[in-house]
PDB file as gemmi writes it, atoms N, CA and C in Angstrom:
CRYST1    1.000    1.000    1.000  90.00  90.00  90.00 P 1                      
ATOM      1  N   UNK A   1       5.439 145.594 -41.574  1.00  0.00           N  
ATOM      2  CA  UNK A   1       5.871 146.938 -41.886  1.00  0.00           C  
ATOM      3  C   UNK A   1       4.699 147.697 -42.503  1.00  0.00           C  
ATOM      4  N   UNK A   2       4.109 149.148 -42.055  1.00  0.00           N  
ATOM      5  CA  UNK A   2       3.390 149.884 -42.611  1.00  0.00           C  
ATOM      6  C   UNK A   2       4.530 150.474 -43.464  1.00  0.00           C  
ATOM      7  N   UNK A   3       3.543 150.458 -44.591  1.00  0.00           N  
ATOM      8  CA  UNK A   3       4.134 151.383 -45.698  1.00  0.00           C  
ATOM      9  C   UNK A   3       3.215 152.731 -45.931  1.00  0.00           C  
ATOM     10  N   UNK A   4       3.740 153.637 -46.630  1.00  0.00           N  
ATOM     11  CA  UNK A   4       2.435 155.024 -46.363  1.00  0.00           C  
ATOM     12  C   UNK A   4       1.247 154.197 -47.579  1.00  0.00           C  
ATOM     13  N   UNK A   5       0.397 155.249 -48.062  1.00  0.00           N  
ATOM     14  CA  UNK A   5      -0.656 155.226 -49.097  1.00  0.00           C  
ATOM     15  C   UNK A   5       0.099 155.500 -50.575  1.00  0.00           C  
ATOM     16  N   UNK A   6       0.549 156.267 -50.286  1.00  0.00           N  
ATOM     17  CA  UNK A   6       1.103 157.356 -51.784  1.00  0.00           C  
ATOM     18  C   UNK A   6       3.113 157.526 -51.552  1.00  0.00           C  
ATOM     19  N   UNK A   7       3.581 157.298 -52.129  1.00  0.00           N  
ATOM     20  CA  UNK A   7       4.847 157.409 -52.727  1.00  0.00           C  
ATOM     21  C   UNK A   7       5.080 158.877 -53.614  1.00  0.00           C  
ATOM     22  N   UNK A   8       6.556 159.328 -53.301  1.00  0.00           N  
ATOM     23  CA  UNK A   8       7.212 160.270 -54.021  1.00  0.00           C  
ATOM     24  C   UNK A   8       8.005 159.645 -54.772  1.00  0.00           C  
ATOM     25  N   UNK A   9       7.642 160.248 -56.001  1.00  0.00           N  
ATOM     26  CA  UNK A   9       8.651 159.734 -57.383  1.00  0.00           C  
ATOM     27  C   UNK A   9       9.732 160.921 -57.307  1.00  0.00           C  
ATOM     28  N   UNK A  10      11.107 160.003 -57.027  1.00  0.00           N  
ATOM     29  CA  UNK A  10      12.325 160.498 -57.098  1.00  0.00           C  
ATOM     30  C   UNK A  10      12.793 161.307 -57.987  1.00  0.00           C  
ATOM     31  N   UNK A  11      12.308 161.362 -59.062  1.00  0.00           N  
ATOM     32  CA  UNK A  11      12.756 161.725 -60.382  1.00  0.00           C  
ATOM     33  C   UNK A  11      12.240 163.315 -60.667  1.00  0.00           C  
ATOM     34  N   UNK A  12      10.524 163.544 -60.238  1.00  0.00           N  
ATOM     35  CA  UNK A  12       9.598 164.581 -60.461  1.00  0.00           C  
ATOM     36  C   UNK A  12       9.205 165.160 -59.415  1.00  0.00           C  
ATOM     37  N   UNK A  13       8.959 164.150 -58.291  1.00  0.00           N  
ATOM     38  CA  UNK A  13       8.043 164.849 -57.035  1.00  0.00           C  
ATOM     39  C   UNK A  13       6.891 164.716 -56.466  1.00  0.00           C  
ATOM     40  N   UNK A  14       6.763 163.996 -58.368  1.00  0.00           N  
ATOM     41  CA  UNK A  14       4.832 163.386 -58.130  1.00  0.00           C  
ATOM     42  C   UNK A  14       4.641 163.082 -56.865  1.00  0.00           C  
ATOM     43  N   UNK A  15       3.558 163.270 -55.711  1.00  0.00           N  
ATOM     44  CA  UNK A  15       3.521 162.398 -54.527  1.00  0.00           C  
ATOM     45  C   UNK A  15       2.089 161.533 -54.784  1.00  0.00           C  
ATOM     46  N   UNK A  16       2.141 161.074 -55.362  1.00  0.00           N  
ATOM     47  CA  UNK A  16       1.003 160.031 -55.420  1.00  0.00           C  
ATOM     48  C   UNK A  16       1.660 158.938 -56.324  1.00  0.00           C  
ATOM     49  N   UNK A  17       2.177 158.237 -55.989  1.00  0.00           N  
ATOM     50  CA  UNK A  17       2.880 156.788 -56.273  1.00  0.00           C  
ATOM     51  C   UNK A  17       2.410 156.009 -55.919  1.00  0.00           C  
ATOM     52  N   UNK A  18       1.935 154.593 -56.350  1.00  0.00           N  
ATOM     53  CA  UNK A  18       1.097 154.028 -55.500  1.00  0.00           C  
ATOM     54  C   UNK A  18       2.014 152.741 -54.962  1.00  0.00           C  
ATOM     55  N   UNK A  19       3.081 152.762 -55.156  1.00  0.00           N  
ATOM     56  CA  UNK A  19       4.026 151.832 -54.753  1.00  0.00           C  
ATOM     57  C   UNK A  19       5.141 152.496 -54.678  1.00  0.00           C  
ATOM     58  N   UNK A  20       6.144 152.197 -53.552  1.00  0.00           N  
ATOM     59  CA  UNK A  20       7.824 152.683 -53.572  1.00  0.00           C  
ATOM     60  C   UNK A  20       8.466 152.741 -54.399  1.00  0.00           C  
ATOM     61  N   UNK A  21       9.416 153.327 -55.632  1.00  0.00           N  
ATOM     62  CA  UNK A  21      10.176 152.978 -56.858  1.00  0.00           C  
ATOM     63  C   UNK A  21      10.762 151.352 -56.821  1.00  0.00           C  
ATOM     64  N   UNK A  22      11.578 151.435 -54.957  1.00  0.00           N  
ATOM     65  CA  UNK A  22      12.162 150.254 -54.470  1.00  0.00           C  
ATOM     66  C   UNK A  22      11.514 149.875 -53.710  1.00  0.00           C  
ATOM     67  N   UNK A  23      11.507 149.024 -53.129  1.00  0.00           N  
ATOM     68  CA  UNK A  23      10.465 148.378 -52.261  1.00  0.00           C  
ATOM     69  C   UNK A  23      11.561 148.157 -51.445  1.00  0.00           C  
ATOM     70  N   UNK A  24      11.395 148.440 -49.628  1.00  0.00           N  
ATOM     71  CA  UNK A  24      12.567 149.016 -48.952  1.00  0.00           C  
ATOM     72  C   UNK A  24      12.742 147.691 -48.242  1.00  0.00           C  
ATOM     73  N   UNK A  25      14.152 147.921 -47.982  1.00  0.00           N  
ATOM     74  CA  UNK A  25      14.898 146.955 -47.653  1.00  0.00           C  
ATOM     75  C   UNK A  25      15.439 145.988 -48.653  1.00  0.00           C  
ATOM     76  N   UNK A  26      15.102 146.324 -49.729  1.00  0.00           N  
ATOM     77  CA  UNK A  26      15.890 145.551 -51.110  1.00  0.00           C  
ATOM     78  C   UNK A  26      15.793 146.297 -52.578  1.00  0.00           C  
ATOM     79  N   UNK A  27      16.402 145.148 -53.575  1.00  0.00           N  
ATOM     80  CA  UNK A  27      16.983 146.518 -54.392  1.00  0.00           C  
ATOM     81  C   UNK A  27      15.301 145.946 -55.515  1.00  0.00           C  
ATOM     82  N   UNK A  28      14.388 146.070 -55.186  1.00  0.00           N  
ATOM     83  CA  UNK A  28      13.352 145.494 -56.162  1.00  0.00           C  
ATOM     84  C   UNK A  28      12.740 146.473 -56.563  1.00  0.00           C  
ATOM     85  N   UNK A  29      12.218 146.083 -57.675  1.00  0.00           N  
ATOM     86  CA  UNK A  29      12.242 148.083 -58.069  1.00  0.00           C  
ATOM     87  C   UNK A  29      10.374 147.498 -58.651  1.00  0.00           C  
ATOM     88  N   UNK A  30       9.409 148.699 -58.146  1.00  0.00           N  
ATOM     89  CA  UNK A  30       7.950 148.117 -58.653  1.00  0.00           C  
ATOM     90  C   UNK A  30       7.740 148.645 -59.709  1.00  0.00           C  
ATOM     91  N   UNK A  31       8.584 148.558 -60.680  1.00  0.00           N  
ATOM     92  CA  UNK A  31       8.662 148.524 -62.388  1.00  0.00           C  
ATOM     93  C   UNK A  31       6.996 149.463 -62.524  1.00  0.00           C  
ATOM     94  N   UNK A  32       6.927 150.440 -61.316  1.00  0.00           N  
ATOM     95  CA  UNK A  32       5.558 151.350 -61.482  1.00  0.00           C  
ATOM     96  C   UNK A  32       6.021 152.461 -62.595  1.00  0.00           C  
ATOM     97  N   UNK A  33       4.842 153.151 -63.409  1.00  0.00           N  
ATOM     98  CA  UNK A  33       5.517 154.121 -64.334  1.00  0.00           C  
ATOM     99  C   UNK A  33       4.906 155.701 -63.504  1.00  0.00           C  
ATOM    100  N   UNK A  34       5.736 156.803 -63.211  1.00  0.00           N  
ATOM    101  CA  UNK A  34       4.776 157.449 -62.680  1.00  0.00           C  
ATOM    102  C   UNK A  34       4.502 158.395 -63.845  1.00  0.00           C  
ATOM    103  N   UNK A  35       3.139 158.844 -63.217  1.00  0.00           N  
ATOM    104  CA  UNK A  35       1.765 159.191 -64.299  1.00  0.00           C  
ATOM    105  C   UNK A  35       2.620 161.059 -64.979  1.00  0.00           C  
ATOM    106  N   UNK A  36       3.356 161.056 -63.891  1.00  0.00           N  
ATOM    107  CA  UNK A  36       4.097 162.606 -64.057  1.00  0.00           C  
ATOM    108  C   UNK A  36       4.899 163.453 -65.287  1.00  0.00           C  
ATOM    109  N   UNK A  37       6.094 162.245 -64.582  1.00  0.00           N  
ATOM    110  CA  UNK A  37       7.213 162.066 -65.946  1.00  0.00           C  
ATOM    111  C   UNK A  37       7.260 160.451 -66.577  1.00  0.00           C  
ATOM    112  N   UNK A  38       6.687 159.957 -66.879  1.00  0.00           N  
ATOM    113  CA  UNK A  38       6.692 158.511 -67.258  1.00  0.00           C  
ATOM    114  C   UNK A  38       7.692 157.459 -67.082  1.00  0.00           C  
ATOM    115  N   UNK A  39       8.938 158.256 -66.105  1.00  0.00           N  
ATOM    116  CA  UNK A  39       9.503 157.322 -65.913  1.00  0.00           C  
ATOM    117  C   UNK A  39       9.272 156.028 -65.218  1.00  0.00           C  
ATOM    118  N   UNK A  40       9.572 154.646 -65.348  1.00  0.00           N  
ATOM    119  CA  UNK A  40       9.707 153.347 -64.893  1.00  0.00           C  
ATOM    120  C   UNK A  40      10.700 153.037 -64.082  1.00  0.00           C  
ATOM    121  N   UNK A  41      10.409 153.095 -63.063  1.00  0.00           N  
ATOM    122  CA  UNK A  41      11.269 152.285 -62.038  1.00  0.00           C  
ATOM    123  C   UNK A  41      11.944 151.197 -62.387  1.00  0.00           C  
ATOM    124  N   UNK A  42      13.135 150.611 -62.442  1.00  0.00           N  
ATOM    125  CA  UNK A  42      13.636 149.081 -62.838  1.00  0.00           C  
ATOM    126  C   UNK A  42      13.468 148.874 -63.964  1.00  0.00           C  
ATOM    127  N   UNK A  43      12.932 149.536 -64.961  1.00  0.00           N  
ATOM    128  CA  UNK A  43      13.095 149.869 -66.373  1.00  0.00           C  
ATOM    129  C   UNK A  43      14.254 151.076 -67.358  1.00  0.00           C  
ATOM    130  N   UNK A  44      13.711 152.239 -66.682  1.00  0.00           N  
ATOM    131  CA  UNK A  44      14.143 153.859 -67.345  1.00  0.00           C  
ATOM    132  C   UNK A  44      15.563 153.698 -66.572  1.00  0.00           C  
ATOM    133  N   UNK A  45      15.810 153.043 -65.360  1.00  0.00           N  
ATOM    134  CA  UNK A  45      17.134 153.498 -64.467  1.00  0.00           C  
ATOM    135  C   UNK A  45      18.152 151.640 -64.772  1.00  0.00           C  
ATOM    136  N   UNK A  46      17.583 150.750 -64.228  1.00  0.00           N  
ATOM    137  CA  UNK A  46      18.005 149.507 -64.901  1.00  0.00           C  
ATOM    138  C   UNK A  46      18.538 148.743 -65.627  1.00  0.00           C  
ATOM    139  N   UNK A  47      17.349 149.088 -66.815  1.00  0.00           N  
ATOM    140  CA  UNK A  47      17.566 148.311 -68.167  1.00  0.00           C  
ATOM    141  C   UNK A  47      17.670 149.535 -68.957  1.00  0.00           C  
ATOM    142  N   UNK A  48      17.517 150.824 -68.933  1.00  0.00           N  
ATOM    143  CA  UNK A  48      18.194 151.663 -70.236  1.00  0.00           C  
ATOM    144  C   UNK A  48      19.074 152.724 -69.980  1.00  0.00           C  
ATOM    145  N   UNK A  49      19.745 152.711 -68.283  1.00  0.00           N  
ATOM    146  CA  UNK A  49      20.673 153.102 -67.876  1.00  0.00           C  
ATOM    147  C   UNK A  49      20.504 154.421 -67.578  1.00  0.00           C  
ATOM    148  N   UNK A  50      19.166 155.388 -67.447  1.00  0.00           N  
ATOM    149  CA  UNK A  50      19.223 156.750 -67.123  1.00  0.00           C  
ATOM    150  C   UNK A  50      19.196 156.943 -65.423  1.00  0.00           C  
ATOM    151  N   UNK A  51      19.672 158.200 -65.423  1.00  0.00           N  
ATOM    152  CA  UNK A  51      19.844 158.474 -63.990  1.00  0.00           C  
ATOM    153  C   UNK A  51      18.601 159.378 -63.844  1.00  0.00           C  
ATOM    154  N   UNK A  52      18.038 159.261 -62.394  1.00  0.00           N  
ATOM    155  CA  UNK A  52      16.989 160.254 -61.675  1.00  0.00           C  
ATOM    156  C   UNK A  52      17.433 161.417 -62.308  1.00  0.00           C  
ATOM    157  N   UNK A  53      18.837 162.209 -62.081  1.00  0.00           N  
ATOM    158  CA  UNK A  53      18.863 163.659 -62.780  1.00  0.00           C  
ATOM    159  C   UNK A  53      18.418 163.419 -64.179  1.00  0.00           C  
ATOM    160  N   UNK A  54      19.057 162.861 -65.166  1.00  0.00           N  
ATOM    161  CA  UNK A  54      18.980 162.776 -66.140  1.00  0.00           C  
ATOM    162  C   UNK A  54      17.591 162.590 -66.684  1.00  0.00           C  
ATOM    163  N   UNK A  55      16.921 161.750 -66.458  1.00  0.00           N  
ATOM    164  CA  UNK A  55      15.378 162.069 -66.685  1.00  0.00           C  
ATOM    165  C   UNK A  55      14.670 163.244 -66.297  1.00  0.00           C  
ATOM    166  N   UNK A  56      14.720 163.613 -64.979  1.00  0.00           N  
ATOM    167  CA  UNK A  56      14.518 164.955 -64.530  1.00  0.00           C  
ATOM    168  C   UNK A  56      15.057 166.132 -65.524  1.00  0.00           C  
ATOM    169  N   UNK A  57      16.151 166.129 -65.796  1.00  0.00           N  
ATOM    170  CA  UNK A  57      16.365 167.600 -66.364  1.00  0.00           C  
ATOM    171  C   UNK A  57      15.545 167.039 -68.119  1.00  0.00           C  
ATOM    172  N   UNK A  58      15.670 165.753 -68.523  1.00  0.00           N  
ATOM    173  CA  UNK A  58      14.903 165.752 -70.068  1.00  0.00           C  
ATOM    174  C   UNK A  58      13.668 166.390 -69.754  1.00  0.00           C  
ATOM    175  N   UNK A  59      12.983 166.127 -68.513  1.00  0.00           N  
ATOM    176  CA  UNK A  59      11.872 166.225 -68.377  1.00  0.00           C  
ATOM    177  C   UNK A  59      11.282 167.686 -68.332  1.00  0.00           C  
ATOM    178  N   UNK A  60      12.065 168.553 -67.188  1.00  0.00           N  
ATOM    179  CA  UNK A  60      12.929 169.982 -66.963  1.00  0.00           C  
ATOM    180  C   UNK A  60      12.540 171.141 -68.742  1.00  0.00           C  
ATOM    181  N   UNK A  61      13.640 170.126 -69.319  1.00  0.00           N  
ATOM    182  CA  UNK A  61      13.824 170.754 -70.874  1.00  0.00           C  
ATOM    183  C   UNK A  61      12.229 170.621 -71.559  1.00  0.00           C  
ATOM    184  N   UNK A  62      11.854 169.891 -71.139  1.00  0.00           N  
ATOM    185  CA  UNK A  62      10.393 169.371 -72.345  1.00  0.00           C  
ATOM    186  C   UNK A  62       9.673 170.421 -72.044  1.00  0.00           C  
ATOM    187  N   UNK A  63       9.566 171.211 -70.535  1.00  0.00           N  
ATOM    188  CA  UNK A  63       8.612 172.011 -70.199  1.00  0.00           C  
ATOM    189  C   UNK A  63       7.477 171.282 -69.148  1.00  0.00           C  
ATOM    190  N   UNK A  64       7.882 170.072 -68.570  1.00  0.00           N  
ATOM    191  CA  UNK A  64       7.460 169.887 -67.598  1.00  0.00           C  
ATOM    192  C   UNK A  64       6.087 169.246 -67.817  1.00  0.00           C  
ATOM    193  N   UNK A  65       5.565 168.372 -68.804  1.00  0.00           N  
ATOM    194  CA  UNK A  65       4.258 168.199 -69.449  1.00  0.00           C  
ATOM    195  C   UNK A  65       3.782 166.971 -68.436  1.00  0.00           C  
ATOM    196  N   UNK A  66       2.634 166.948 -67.928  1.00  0.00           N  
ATOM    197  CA  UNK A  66       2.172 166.236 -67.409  1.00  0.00           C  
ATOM    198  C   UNK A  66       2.065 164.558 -68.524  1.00  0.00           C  
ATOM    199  N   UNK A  67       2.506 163.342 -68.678  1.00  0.00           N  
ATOM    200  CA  UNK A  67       3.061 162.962 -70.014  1.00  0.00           C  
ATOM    201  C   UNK A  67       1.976 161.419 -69.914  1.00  0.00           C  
ATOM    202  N   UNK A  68       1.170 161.272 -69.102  1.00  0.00           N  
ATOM    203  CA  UNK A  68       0.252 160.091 -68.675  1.00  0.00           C  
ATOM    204  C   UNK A  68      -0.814 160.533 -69.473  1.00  0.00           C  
ATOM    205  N   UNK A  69      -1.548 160.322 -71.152  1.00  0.00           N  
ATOM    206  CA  UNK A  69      -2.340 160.834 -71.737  1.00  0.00           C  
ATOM    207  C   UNK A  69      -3.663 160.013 -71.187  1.00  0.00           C  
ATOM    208  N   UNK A  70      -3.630 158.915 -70.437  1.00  0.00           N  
ATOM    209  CA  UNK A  70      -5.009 157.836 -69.870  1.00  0.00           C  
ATOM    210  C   UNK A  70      -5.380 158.042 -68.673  1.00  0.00           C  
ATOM    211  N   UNK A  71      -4.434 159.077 -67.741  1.00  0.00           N  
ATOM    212  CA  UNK A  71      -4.532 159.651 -66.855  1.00  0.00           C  
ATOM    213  C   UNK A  71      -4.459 161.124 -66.282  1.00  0.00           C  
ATOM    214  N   UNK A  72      -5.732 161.446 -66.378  1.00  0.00           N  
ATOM    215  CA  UNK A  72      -5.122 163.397 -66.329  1.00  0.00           C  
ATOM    216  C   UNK A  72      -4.952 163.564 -65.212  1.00  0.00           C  
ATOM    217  N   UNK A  73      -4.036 164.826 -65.322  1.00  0.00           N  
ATOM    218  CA  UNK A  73      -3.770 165.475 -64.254  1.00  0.00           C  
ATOM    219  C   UNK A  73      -3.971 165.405 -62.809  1.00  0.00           C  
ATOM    220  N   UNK A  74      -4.088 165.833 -62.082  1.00  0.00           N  
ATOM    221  CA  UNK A  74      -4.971 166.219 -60.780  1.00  0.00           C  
ATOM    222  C   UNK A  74      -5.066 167.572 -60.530  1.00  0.00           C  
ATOM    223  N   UNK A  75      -6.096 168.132 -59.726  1.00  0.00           N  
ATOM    224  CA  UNK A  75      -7.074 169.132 -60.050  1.00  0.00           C  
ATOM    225  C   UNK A  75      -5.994 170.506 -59.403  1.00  0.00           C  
ATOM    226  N   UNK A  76      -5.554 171.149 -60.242  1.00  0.00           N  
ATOM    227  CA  UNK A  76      -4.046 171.795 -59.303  1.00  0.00           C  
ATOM    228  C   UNK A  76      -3.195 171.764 -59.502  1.00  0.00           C  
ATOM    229  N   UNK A  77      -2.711 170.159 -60.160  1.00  0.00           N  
ATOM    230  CA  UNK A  77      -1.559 170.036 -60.010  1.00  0.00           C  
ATOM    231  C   UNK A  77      -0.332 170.951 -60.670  1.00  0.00           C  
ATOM    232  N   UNK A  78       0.751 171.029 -60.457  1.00  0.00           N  
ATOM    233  CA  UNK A  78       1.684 172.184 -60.525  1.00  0.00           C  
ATOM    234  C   UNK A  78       3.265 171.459 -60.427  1.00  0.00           C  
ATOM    235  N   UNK A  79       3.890 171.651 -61.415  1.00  0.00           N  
ATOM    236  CA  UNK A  79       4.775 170.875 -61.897  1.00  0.00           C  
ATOM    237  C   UNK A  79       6.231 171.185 -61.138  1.00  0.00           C  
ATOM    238  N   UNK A  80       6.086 172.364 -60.887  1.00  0.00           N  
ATOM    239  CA  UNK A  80       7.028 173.527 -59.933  1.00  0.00           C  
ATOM    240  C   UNK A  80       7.590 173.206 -58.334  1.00  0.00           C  
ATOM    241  N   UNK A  81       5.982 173.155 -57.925  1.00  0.00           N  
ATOM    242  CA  UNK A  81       5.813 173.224 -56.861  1.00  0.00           C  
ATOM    243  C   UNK A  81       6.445 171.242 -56.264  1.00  0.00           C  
ATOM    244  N   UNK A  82       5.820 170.554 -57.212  1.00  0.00           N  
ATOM    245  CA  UNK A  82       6.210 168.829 -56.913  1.00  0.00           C  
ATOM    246  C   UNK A  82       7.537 168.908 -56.701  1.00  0.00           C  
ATOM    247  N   UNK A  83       8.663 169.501 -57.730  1.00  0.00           N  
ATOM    248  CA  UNK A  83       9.643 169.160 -57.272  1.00  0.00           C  
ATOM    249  C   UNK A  83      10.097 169.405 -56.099  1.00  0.00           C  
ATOM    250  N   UNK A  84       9.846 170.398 -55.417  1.00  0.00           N  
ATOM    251  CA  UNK A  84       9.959 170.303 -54.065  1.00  0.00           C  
ATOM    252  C   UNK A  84       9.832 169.120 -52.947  1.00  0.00           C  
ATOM    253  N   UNK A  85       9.567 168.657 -53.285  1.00  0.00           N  
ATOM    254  CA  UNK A  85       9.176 167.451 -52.697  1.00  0.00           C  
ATOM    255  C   UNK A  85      10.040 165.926 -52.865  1.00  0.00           C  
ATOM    256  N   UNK A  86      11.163 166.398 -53.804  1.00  0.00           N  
ATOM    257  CA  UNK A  86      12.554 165.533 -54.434  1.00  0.00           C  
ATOM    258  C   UNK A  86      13.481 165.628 -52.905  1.00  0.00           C  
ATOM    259  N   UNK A  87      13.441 164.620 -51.879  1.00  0.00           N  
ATOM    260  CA  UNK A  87      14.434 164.463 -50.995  1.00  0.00           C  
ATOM    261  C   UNK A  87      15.723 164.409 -51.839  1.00  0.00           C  
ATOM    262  N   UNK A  88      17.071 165.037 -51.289  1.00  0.00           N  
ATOM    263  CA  UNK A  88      18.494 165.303 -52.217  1.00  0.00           C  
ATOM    264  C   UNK A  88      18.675 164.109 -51.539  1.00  0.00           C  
TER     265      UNK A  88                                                      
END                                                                             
């Protein structure tokens, strides 16, 4: 199975994921954090019970802060525009 390069984080939009949240065809989650909204795959949804909306709108409320302080930004990036990129 080809998988792409870069992943969309469900939650934000980020498209640079470097692994699937799930890894397809099963429920395995690559416990990746994305650099966006910091949520953890198989951690944030899993083990402390939040939902994709629910992180999303905390995230929404905070003002949308890019929240990866060891990783900046990317050159552009636009917090607005990512969510677009949230398949419903």
């Amino acid at each position: 199975m080809n998988l792409p390069t870069s992943f969309v984080c469900p939650v934000c939009g980020f498209a640079c994921l470097t692994e699937p949240p799930y890894w397809p065809g099963t429920q395995d989650p690559s416990f990746e954090i994305c650099p966006s909204c910091t949520f953890q795959f198989g951690y944030d949804d899993l083990d402390q019970g939040f939902t994709y909306e629910q992180w999303r709108q905390q995230w929404i409320a905070d003002g949308m802060p890019w929240r990866n302080p060891s990783r900046p930004a990317p050159p552009g990036w636009d917090p607005v525009a990512q969510l677009h990129n949230i398949q419903p």
